[in-house]
KOLBAGU-708857 format. One record per atom (N, C-alpha, C): chain; x, y, z. Coordinates in nm, 4 decimals. Example, Ala and Ser with C-alpha at 12.3 -4.5 7.8 and 13.67 -1.06 7.14 Angstrom:
2
<baro ch="A" x="1.3190" y="-0.5690" z="0.7800"/>
<baro ch="A" x="1.2300" y="-0.4500" z="0.7800"/>
<baro ch="A" x="1.3200" y="-0.3300" z="0.7800"/>
<baro ch="A" x="1.2850" y="-0.2250" z="0.7080"/>
<baro ch="A" x="1.3670" y="-0.1060" z="0.7140"/>
<baro ch="A" x="1.2900" y="0.0030" z="0.7870"/>
***
This chain:
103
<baro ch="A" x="15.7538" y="8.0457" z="18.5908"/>
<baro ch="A" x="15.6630" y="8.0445" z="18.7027"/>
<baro ch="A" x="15.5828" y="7.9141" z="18.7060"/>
<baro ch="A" x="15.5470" y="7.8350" z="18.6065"/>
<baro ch="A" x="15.4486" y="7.7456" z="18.5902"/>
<baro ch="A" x="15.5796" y="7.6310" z="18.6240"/>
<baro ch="A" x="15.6659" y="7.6532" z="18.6242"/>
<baro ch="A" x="15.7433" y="7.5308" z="18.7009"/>
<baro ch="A" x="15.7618" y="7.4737" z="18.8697"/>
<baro ch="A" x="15.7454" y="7.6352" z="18.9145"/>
<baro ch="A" x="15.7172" y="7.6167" z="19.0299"/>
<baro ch="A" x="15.5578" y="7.6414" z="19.1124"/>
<baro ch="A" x="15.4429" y="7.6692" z="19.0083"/>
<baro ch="A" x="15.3753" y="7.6816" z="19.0660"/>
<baro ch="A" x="15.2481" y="7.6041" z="18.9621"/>
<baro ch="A" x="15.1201" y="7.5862" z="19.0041"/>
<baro ch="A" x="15.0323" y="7.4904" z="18.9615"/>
<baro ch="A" x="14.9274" y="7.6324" z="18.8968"/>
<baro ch="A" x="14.9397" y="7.6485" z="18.7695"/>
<baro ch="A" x="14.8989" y="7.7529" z="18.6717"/>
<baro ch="A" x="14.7592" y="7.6460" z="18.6003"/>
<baro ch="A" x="14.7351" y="7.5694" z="18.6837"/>
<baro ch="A" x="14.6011" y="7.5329" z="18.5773"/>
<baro ch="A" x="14.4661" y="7.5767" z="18.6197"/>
<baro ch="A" x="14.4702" y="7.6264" z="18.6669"/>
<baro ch="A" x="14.3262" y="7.7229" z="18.7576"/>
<baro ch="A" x="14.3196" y="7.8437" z="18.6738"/>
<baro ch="A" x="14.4394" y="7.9354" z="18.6377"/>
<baro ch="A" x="14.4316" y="8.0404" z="18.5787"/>
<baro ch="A" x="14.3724" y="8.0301" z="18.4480"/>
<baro ch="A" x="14.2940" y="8.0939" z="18.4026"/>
<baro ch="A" x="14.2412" y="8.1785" z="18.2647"/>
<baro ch="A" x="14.2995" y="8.2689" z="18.2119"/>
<baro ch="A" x="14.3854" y="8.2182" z="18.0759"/>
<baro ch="A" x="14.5048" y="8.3453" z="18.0124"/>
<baro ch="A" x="14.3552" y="8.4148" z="17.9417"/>
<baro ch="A" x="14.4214" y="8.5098" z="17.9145"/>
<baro ch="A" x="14.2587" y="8.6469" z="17.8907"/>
<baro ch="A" x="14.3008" y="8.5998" z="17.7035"/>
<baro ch="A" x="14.2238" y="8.6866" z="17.6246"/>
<baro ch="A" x="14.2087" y="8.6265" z="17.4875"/>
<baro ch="A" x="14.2903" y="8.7406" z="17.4001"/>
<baro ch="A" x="14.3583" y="8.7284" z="17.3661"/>
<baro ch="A" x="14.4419" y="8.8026" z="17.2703"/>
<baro ch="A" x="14.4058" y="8.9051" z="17.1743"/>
<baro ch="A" x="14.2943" y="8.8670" z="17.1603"/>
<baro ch="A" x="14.2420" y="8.9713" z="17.0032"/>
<baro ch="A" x="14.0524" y="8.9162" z="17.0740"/>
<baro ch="A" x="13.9456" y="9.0643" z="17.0690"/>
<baro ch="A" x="13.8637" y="9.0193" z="17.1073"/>
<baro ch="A" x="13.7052" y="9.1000" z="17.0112"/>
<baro ch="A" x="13.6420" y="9.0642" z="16.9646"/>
<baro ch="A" x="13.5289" y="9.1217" z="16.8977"/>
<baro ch="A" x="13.4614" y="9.2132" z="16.9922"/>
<baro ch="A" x="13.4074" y="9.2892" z="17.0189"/>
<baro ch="A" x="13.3044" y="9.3673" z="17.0937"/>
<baro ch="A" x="13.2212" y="9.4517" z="17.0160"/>
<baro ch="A" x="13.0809" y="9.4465" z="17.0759"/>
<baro ch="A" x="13.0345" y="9.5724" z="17.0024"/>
<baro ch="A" x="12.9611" y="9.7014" z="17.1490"/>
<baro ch="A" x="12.9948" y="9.7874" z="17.0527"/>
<baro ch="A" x="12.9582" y="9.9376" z="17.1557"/>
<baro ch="A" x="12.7843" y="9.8847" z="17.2164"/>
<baro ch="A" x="12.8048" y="9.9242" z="17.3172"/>
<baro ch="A" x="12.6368" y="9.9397" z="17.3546"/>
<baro ch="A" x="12.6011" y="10.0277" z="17.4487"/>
<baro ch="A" x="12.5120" y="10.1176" z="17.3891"/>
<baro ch="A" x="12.4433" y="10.2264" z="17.4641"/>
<baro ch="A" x="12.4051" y="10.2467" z="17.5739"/>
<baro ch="A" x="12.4784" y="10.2479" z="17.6566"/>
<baro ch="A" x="12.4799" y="10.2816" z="17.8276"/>
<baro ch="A" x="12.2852" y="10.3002" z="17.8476"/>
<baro ch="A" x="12.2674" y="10.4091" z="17.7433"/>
<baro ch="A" x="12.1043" y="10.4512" z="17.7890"/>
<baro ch="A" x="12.0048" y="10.3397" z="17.7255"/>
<baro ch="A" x="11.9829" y="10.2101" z="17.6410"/>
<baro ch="A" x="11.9265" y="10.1856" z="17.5843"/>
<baro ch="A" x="11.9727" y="10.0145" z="17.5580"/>
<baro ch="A" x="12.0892" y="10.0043" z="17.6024"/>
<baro ch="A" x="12.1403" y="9.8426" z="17.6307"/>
<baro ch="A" x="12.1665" y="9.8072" z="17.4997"/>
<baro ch="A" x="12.1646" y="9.8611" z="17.3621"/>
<baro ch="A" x="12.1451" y="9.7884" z="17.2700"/>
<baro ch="A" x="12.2755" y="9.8314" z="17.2003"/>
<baro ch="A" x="12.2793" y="9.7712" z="17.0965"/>
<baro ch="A" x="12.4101" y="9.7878" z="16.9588"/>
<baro ch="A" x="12.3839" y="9.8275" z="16.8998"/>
<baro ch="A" x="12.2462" y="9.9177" z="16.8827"/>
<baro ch="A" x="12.1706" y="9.9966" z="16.7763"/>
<baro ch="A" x="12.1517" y="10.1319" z="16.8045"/>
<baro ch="A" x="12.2352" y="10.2677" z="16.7550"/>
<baro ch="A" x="12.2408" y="10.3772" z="16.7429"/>
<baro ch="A" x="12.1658" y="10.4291" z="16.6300"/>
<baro ch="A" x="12.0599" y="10.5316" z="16.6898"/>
<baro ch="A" x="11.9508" y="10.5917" z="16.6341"/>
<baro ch="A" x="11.8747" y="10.7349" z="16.7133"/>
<baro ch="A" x="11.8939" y="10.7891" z="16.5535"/>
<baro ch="A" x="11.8101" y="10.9440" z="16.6194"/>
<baro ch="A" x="11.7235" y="11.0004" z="16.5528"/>
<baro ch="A" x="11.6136" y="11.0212" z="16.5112"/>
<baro ch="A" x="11.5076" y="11.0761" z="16.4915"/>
<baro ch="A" x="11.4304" y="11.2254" z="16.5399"/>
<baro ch="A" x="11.3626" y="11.2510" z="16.4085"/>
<baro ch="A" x="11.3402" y="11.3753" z="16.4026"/>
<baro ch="A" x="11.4137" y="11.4738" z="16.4597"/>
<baro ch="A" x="11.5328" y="11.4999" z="16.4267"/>
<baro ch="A" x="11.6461" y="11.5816" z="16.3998"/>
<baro ch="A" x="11.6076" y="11.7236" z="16.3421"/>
<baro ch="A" x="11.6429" y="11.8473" z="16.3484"/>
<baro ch="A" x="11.6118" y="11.9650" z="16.2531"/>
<baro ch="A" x="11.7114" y="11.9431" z="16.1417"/>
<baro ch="A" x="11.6550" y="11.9560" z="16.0472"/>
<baro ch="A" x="11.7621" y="11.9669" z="15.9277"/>
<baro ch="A" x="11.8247" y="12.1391" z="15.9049"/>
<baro ch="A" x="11.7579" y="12.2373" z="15.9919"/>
<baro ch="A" x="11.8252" y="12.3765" z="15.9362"/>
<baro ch="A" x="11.9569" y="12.3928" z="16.0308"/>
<baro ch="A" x="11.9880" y="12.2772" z="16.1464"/>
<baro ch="A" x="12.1198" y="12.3325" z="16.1648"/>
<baro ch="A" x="12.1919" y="12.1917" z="16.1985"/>
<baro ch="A" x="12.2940" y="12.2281" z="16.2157"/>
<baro ch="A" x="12.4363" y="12.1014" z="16.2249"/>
<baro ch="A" x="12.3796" y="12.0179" z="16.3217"/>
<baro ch="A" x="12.4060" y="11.8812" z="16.3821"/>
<baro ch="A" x="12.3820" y="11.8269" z="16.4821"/>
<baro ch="A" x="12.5048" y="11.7198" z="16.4500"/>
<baro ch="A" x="12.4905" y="11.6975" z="16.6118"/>
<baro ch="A" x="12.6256" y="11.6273" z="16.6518"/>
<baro ch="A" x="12.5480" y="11.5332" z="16.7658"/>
<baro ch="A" x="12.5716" y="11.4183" z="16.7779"/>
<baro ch="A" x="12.5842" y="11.3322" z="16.8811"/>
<baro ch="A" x="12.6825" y="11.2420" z="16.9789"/>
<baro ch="A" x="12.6928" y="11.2397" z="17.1191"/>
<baro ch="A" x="12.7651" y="11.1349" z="17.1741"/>
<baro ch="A" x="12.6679" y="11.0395" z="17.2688"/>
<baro ch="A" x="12.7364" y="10.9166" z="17.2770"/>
<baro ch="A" x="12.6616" y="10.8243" z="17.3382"/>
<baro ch="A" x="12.7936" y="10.7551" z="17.4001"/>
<baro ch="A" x="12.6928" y="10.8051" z="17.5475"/>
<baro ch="A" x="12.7831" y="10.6772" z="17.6830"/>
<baro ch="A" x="12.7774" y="10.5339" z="17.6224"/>
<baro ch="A" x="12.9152" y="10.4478" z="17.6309"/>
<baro ch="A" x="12.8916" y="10.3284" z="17.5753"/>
<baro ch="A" x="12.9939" y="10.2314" z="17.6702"/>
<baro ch="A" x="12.9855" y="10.1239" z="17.6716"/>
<baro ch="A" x="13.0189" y="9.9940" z="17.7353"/>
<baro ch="A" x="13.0908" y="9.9459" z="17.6821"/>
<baro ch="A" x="13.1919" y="9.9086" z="17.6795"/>
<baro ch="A" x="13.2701" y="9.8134" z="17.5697"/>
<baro ch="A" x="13.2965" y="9.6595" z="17.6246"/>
<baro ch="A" x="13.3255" y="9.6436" z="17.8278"/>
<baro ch="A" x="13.3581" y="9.5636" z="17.8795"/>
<baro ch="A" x="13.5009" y="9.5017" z="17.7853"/>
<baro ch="A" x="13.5824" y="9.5888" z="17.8127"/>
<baro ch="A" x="13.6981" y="9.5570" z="17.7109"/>
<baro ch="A" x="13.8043" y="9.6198" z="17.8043"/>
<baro ch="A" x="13.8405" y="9.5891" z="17.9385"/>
<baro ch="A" x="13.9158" y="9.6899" z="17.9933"/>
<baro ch="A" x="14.0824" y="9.6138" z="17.9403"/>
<baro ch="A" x="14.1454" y="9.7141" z="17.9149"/>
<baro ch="A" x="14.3151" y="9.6921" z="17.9253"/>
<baro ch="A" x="14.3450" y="9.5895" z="17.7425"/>
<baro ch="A" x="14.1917" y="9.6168" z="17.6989"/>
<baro ch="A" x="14.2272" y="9.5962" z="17.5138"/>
<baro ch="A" x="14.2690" y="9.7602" z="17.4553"/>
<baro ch="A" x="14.3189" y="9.7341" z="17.3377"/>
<baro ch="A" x="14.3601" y="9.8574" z="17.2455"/>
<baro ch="A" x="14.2747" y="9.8180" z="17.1244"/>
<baro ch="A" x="14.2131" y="9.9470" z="17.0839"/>
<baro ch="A" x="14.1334" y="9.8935" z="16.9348"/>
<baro ch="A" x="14.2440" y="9.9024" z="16.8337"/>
<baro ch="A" x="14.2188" y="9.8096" z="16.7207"/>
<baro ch="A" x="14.3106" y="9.7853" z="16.6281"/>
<baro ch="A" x="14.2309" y="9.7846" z="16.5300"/>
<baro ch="A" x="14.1315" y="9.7688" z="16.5376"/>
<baro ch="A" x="14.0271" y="9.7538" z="16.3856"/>
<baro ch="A" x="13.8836" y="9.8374" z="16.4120"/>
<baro ch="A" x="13.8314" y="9.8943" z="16.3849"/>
<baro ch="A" x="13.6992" y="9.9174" z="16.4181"/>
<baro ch="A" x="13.5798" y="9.9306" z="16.2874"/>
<baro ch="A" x="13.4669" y="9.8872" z="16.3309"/>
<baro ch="A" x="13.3830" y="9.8535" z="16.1504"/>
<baro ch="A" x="13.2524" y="9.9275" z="16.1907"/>
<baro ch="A" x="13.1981" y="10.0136" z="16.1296"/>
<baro ch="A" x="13.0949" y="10.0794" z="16.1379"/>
<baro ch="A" x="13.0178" y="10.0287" z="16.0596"/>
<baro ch="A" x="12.8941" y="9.9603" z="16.0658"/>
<baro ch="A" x="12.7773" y="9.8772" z="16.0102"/>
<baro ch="A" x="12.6836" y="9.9473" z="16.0583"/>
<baro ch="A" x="12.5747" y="10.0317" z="15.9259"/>
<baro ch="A" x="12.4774" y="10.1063" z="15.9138"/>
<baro ch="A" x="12.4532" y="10.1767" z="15.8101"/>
<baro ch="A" x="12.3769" y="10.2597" z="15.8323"/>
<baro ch="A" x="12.3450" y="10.4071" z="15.7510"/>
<baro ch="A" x="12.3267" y="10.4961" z="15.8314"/>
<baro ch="A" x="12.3597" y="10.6668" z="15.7290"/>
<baro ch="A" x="12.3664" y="10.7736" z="15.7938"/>
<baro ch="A" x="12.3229" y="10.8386" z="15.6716"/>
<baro ch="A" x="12.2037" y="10.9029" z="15.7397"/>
<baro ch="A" x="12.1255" y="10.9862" z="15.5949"/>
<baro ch="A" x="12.1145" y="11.1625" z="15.6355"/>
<baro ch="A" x="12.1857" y="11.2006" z="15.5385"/>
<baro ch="A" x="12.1789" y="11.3876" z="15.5283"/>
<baro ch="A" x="12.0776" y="11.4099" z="15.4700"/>
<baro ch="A" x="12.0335" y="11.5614" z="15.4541"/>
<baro ch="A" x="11.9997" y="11.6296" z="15.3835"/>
<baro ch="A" x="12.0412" y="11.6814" z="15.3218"/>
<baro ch="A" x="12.0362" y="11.6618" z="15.1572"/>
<baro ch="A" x="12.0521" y="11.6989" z="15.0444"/>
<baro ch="A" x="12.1919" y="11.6461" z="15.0226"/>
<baro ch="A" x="12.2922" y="11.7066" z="14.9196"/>
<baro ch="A" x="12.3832" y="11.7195" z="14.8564"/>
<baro ch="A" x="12.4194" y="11.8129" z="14.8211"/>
<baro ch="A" x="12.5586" y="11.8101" z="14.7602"/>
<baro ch="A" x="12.6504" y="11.9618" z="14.7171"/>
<baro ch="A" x="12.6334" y="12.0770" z="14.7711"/>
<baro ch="A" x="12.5749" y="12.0687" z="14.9064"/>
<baro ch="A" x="12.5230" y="12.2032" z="14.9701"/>
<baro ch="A" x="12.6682" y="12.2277" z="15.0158"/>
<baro ch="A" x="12.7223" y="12.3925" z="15.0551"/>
<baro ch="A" x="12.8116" y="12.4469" z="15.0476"/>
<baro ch="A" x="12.8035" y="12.4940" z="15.2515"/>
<baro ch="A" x="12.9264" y="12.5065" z="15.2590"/>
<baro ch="A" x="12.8890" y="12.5838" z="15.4010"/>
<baro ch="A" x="12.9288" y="12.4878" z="15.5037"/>
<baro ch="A" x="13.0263" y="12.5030" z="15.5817"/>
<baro ch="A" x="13.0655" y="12.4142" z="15.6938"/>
<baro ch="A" x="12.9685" y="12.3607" z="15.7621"/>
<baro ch="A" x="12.8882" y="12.3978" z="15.7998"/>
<baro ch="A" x="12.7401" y="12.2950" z="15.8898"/>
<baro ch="A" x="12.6488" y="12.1979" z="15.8159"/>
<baro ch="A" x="12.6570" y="12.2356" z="15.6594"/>
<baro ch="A" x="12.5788" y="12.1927" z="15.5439"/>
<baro ch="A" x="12.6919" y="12.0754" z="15.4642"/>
<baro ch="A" x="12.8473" y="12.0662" z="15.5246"/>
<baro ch="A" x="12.8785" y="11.9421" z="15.4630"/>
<baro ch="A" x="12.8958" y="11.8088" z="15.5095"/>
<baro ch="A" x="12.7779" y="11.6784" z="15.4259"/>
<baro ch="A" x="12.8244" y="11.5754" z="15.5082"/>
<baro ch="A" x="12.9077" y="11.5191" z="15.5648"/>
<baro ch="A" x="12.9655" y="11.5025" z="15.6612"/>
<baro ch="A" x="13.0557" y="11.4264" z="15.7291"/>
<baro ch="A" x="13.0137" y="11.3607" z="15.8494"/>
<baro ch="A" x="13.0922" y="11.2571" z="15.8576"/>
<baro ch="A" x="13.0380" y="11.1348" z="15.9823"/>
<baro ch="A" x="13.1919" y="11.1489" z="16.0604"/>
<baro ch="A" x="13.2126" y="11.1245" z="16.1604"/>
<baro ch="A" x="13.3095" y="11.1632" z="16.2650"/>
<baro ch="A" x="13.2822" y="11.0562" z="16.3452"/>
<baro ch="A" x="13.3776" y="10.9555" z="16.3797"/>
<baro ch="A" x="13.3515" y="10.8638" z="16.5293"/>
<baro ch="A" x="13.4611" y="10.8777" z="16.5790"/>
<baro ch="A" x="13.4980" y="10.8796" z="16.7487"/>
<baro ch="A" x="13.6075" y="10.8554" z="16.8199"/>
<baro ch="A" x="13.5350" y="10.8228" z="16.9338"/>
<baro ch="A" x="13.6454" y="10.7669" z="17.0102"/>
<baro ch="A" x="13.6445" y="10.6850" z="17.0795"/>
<baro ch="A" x="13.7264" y="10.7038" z="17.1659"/>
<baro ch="A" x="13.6627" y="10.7794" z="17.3587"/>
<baro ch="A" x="13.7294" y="10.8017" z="17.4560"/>
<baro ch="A" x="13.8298" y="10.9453" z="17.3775"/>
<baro ch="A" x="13.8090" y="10.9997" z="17.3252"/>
<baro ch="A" x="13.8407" y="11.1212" z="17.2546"/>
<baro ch="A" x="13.9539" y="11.1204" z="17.1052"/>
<baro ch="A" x="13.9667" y="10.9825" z="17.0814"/>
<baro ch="A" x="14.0894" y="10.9723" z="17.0006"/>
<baro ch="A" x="13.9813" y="10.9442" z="16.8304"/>
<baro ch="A" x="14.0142" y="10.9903" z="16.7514"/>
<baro ch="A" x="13.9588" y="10.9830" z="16.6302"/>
<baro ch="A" x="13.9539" y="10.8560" z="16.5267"/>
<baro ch="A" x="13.8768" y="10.8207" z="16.4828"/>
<baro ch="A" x="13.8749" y="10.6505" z="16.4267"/>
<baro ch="A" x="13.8551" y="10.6668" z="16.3081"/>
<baro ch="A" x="13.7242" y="10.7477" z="16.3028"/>
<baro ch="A" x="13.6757" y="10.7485" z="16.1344"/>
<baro ch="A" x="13.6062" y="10.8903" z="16.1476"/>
<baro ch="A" x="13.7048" y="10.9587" z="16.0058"/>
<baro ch="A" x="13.6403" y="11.0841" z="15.9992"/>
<baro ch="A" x="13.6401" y="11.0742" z="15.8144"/>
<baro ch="A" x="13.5018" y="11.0972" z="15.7950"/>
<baro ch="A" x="13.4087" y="11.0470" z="15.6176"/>
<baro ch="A" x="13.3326" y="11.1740" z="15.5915"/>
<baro ch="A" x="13.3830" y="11.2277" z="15.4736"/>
<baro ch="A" x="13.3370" y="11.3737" z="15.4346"/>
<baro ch="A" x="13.2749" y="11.3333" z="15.2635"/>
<baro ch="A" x="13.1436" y="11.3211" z="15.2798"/>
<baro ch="A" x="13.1284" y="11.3046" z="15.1180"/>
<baro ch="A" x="12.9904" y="11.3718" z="15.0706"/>
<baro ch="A" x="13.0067" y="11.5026" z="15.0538"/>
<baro ch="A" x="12.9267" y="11.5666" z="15.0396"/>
<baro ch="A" x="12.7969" y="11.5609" z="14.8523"/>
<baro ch="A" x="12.8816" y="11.4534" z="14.7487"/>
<baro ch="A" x="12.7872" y="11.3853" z="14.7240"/>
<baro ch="A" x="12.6759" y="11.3142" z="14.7551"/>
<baro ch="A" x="12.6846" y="11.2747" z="14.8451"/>
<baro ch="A" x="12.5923" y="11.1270" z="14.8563"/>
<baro ch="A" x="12.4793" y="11.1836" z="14.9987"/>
<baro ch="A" x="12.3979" y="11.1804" z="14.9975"/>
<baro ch="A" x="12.2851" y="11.2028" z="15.0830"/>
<baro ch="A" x="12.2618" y="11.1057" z="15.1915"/>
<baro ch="A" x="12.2673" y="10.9717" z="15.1407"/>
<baro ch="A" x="12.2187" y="10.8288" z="15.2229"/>
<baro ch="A" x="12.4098" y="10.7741" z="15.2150"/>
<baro ch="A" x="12.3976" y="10.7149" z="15.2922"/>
<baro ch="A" x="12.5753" y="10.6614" z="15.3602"/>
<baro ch="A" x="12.4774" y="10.4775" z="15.4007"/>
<baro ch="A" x="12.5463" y="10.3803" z="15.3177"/>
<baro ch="A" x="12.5541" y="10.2502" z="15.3749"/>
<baro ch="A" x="12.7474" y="10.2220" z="15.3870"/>
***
């Protein structure tokens, strides 16, 4: 095509691209929840932005902490685990019911 036509105006899009999620409600890259009940399970989702249309994730890096209550507690609602997906498909699912604080 570029033989018969003058392709220097076009912008080829970028092959591999960094993004980070940002909170539709709050504009930021910083996910946070406070004063939570600790006597029952909680779960969160957050509307997010990626501006990434027609990419596929291939890598994804979760940078933070995630702090439970307690340890070795027994009982499906009482074991730590962290769960992320994305548009419904599963990325990172982390069950470590040692550890209280998660970096």
């Amino acid at each position: 095509m570029r033989i018969t036509h003058d392709l220097a105006d076009l912008e080829y899009p970028q092959v591999t691209r960094w993004v980070d999620f940002i909170d539709a409600a709050t504009g930021r890259n910083y996910f946070t929840e406070h004063s939570i009940d600790s006597s029952t399970w909680q779960g969160r989702t957050f509307a997010c932005r990626l501006n990434a249309k027609d990419y596929v994730i291939s890598n994804l890096v979760v940078q933070g902490f995630v702090y439970f209550w307690g340890t070795n507690d027994t009982g499906g609602s009482d074991i730590n685990t962290f769960d992320l997906r994305v548009d419904g498909r599963q990325y990172v699912h982390d069950v470590d019911n040692a550890v209280e604080r998660w970096y």
